[in-house]
N, C-alpha and C positions, 0 to 999 in steps of 0.2 A: 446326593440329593436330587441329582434331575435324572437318573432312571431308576426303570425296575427293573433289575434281573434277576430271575431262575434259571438254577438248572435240575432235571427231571432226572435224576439217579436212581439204579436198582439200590432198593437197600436191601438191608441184612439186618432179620430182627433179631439174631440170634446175641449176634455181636454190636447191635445198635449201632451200625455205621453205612453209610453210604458208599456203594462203593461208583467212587467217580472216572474208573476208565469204562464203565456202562451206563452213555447216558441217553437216553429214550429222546432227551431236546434241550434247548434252553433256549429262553427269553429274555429279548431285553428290549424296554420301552423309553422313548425318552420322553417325560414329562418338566420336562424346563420351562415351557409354558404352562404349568401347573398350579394357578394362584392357590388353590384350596378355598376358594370361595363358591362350593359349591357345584362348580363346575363334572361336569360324569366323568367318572373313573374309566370309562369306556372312551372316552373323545382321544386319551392320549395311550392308549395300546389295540390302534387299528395295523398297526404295520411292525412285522417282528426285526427287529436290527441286528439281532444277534449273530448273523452269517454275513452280513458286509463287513467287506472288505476293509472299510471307510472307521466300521468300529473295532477292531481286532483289539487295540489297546485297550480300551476299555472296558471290551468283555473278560481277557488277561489279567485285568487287574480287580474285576470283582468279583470274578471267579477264584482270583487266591484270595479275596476278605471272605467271601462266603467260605468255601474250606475251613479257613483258620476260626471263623465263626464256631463253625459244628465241628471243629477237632476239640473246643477249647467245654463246647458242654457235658456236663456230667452224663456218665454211661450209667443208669439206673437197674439194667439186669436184663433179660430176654422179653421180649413184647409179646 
């Protein structure tokens, strides 16, 4: 609940999958001071975290929920 991360993967429309040892970036924001009152979506992804050092765990570990995210949705056919 208090970031946002992406990560920027070549996909494959053939096969409908991402493939994640090609990735173009990733993002990650922390919004922990984020009431949701209004406040701009911009105020809390001025600065990308995703390369400190300081958040390696973190990225680690939502980069394996995302994965498991999109390994787990249905493959609908070639795009």
């Amino acid at each position: 609940r208090e970031f946002r991360y992406t990560e920027w993967a070549r996909w494959d429309g053939a096969s409908q999958t991402p493939d994640w040892n090609t990735l173009a970036g990733r993002e990650l924001y922390d919004h922990s001071n984020d009431t949701g009152s209004g406040t701009c979506f911009d105020d809390f992804e001025n600065t990308n975290l995703a390369n400190m050092a300081k958040h390696a765990t973190i990225v680690s570990k939502l980069s394996e929920q995302l994965h498991a995210l999109v390994e787990s949705q249905p493959k609908t056919g070639p795009l």
